[in-house]
N, C-alpha and C positions, 0 to 999 in steps of 0.2 A: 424425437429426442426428449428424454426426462430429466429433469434438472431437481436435486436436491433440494426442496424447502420445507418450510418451516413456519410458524405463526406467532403473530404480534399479541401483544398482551389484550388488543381488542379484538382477536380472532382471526385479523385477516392475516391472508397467505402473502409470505413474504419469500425472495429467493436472496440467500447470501453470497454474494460479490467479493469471491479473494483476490488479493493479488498477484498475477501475474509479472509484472513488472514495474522497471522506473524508467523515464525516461534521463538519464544522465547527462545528455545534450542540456535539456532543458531548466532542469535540477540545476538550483542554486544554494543548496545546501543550510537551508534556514535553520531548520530542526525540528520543524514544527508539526510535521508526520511522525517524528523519531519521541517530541513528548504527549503527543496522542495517545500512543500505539502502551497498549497496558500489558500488550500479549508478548515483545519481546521481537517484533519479526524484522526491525527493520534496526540497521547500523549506518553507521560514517565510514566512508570510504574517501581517502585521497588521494587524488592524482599530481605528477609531477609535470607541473605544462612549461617547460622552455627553465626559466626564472620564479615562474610561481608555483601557486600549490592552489589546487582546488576541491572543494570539499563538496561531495555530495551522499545519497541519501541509498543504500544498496537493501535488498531483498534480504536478510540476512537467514530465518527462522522462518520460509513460508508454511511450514507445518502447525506454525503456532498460530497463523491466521483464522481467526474466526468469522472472516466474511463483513464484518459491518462498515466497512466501508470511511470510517473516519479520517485515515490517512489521507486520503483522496479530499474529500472535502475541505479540512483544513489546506492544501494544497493550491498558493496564490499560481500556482503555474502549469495546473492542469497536468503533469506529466504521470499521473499513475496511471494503468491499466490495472483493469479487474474482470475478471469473467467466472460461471455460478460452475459447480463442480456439477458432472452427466452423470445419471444413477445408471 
């Protein structure tokens, strides 16, 4: 299996990690993937739970992801997944 990559400005080979998903269990709805993200791909989403309302972080524009990964890092709770696109 061949995975699309690409090179870093010091030559080495690099594979870029889009996103697949959020994990919305986990997801607490900070924001802080949503002002990362310069590509547009991710929005708020709210749910109606009993009495309250909770907010978290939905997939919105995966087209517009460019793989680098920064959503996920700034992420205090670990819920992104990412995996590299198969040539």
């Amino acid at each position: 299996m061949a995975y699309i990559t690409g090179l870093t400005k010091e030559k080495k080979e690099w594979t870029p990690q889009f996103i697949t998903s959020i994990d919305e269990e986990t997801c607490i709805g900070c924001g802080r993937c949503f002002k990362v993200c310069a590509h547009d791909v991710l929005t708020f989403e709210e749910v109606d739970e009993d009495d309250s309302a909770k907010m978290f972080m939905k997939v919105d524009n995966p087209g517009n992801c460019i793989g680098c990964q920064a959503c996920g890092r700034t992420c205090s709770k670990k819920c992104f997944t990412f995996a590299p696109v198969v040539a």
